[in-house]
C-alpha positions as CSV (number, residue, x, y, z in Angstrom):
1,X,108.3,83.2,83.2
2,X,109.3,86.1,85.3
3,X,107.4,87.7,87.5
4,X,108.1,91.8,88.4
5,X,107.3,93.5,91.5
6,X,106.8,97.2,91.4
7,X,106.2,97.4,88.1
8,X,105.2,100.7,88.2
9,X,107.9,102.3,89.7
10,X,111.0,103.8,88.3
11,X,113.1,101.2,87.9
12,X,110.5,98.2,87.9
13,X,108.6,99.9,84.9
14,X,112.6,100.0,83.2
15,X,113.1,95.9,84.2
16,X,110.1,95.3,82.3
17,X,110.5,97.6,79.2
18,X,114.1,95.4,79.0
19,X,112.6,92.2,79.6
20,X,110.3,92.7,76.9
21,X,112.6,94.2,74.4
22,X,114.7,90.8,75.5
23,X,111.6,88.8,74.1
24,X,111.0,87.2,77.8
25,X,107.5,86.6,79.2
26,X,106.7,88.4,82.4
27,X,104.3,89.0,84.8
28,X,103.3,91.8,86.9
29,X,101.6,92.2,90.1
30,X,99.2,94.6,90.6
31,X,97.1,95.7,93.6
32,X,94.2,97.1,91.2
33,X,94.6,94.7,87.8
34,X,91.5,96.1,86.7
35,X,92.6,100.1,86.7
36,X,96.7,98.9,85.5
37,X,98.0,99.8,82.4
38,X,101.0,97.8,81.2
39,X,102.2,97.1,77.3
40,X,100.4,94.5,75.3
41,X,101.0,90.4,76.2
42,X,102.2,91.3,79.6
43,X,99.8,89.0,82.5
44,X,99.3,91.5,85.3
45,X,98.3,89.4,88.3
46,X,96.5,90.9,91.7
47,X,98.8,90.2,94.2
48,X,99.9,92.9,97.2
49,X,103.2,92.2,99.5
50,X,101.4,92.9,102.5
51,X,98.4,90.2,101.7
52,X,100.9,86.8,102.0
53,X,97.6,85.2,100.5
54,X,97.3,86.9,97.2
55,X,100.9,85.5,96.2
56,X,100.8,81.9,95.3
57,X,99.1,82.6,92.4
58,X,101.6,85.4,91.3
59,X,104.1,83.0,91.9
60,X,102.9,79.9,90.3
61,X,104.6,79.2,87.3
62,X,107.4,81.7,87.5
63,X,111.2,81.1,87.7
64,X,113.0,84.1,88.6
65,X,111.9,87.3,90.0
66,X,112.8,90.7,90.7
67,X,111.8,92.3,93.9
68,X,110.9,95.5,94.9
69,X,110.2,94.5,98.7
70,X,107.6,96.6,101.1
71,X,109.8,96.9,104.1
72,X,108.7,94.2,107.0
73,X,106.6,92.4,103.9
74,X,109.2,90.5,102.8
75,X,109.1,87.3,104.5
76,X,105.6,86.1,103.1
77,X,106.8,86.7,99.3
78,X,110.0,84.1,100.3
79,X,107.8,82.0,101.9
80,X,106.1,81.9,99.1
81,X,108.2,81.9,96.4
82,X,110.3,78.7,98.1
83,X,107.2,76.6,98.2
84,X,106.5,77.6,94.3
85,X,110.3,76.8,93.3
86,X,111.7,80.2,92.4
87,X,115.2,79.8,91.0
88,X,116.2,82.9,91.2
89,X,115.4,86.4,93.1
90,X,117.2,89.7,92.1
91,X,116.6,92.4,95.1
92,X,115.9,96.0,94.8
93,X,118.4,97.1,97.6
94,X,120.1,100.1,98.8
95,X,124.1,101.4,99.0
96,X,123.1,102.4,102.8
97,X,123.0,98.4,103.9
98,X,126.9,98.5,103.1
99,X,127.2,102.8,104.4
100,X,128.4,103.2,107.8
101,X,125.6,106.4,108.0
102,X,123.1,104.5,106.3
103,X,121.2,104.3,109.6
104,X,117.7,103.3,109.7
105,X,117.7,103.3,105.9
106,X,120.3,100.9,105.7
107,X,118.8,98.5,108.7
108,X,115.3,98.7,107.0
109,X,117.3,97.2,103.4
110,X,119.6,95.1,105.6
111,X,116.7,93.5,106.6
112,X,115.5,92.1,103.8
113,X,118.1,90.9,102.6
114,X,119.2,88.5,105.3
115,X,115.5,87.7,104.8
116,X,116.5,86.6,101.3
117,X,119.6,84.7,102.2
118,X,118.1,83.0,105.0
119,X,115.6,81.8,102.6
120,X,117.9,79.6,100.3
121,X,116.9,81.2,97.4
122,X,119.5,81.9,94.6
123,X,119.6,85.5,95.1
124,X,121.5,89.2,94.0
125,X,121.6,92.3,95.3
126,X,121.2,95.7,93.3
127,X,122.6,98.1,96.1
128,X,122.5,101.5,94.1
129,X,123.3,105.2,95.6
130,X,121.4,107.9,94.8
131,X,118.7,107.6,91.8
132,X,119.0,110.4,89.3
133,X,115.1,110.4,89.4
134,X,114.9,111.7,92.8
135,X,115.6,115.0,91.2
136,X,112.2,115.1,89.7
137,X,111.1,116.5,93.2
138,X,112.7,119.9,91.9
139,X,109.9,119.9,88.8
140,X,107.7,121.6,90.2
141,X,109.5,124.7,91.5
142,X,112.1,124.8,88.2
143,X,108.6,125.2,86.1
144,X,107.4,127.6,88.2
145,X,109.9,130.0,89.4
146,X,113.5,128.5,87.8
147,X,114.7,128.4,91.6
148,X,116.2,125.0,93.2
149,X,115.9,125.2,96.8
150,X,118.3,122.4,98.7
151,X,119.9,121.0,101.7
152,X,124.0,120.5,101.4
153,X,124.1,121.6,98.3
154,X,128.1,120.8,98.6
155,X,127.1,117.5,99.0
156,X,128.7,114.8,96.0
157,X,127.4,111.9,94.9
158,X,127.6,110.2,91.8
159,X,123.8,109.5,91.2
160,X,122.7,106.7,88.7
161,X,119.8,106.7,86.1
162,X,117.2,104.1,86.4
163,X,117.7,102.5,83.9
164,X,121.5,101.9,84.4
165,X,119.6,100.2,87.6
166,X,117.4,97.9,85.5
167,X,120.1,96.8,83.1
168,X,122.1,95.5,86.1
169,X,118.8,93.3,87.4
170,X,117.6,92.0,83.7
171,X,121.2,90.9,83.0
172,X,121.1,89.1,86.8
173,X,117.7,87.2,85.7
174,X,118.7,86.5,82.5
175,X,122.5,85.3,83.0
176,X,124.3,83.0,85.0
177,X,126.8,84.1,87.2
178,X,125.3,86.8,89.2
179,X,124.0,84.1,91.9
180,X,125.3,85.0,95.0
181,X,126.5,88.9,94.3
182,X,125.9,91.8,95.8
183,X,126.1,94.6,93.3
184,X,126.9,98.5,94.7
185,X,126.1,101.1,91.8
186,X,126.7,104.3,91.3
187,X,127.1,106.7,87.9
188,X,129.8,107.3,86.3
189,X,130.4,110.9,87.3
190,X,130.8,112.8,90.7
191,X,128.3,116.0,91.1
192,X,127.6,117.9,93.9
193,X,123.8,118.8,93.9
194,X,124.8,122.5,92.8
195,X,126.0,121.0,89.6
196,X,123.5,119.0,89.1
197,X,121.1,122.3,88.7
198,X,123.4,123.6,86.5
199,X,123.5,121.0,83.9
200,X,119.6,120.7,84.3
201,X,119.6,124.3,83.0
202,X,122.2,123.9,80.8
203,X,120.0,120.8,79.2
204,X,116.4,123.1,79.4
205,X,118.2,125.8,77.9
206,X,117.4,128.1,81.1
207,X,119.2,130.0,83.8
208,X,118.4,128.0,87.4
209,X,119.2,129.2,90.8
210,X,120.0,127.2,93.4
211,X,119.2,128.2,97.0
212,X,120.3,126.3,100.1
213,X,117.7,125.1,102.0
214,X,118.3,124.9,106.2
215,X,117.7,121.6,107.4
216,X,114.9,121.6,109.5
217,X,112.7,123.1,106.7
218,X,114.1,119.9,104.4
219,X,113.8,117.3,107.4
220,X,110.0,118.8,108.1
221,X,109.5,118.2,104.3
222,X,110.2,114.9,104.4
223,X,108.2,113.8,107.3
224,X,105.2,116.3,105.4
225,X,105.5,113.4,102.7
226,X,105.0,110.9,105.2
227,X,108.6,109.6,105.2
228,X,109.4,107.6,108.8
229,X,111.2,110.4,111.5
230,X,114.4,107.8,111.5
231,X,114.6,107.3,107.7
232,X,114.4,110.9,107.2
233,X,117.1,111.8,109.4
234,X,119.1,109.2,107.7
235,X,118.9,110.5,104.6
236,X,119.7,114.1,105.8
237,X,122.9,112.7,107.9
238,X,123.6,111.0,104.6
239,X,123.7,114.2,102.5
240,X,125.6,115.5,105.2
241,X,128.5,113.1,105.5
242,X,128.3,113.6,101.4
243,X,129.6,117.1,101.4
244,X,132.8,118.1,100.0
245,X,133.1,113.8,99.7
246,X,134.8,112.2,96.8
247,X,132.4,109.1,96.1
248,X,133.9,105.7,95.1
249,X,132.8,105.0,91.5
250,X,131.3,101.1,91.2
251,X,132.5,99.9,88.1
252,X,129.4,96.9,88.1
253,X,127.4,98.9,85.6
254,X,130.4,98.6,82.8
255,X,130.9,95.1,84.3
256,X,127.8,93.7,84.1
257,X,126.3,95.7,80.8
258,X,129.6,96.2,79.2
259,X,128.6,99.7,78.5
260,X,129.5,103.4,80.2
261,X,127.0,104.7,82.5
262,X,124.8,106.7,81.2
263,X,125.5,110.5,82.3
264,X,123.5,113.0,83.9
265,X,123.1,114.7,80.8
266,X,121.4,111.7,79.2
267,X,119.1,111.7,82.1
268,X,117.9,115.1,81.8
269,X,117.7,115.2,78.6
270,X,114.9,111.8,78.7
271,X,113.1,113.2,81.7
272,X,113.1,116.8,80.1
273,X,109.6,117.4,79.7
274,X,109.2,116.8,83.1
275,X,110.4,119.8,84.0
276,X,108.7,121.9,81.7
């Protein structure tokens, strides 16, 4: 069996829409089992990182696992999940662990993962750049006014879909050979965030504007969505050092799938209504 944290989120809820389509038997952990909605034959399981006592049972018959850790949580899951026999563990990550300005972003990851290797757990590491769904947080202000208001709008990246993410960690639970591997992934394409409006307009079929945004209002933002003061400044000293940048392209999404990336494009075009 394999147990999925973070089911809900964007790339959990895409591990487990693969695992099923791969016929495999999962579980979920939710904090609220009774309010969760999750496809057919799936066990959802109350269990919460930050309650160490909840996860026995979540654990208890499962073999592999992927992880989407709560930062300073993670040590009672691997305590946990050593005493049940996990095999294997594939970690949620982040390209800032290996990213000179990754800051407290990439200590916070960094973290966890010597967590997980001191553990002795078979383990990989999903270490992906920028998620194409963070652009969701324009939504709102494309529906209602068409305008894209951002900081470092120079800035280049080469962003990766979600599910790109969760293809990488279902073929590490499901194959061999990914013990011990630490996978950095990107998309397949450089954009700036500039052309990343553009080809949302050009896949809505409207006319967007972007607007650079200073940097105080973005960083003030961030902490008004309760984002920590240090991991906020991160990120913004990350978008900075991406300006005018030509990113390295991973090739471990080909590698490991044996298909492309999927483009920007694609991802607009499958999130679509949400910006309408």
């Amino acid at each position: 069996m394999i147990l999925v944290t973070g089911a809900t989120g964007n790339v959990g809820r895409n591990v487990l829409a693969q695992l099923l389509d791969a016929g495999e038997t999962v579980r979920v952990t939710s904090r609220n089992p009774a309010g969760a909605e999750f496809p057919s034959g799936v066990e959802v399981v109350r269990a919460d990182l930050t309650e160490p006592a909840t996860l026995p049972a979540a654990l208890n018959g499962v073999d592999r696992a992927f992880l989407f850790p709560t930062p300073g949580h993670a040590g009672g899951f691997l305590d946990a999940a050593t005493a049940a026999g996990l095999e294997r563990v594939v970690l949620l990550s982040a390209a800032a662990v290996s990213d000179q300005d990754g800051g407290a972003l990439g200590d916070r990851h960094a973290a966890v993962e010597q967590a997980v290797t001191a553990s002795g757990l078979a383990w990989t590491f999903l270490r992906p750049g920028p998620f194409m769904v963070n652009d969701l947080r324009w939504a709102p202000a494309i529906r209602a006014t068409g305008v894209v208001r951002a900081p470092y709008g120079r800035a280049v990246s080469a962003p990766i879909d979600e599910r790109d993410i969760a293809a990488v960690a279902v073929h590490a639970l499901l194959e061999d050979g990914h013990e011990g591997r630490a996978y950095e992934l990107t998309g397949g394409e450089p954009l700036s965030t500039q052309e990343r409006v553009r080809i949302l307009g050009d896949v809505l079929g409207r006319e967007l504007t972007f607007q650079e945004q200073p940097t105080e209002e973005a960083r003030q933002e961030l902490l008004d969505s309760h984002v920590p003061v240090e991991v906020a400044n991160a990120v913004l000293a990350l978008f900075a050092a991406m300006v005018d940048a030509t990113p390295e392209l991973s090739p471990w999404v080909r590698e490991v799938t044996g298909r492309a990336p999927l483009g920007y494009a694609d991802w607009a075009a499958n999130r679509a209504a949400d910006f309408r």
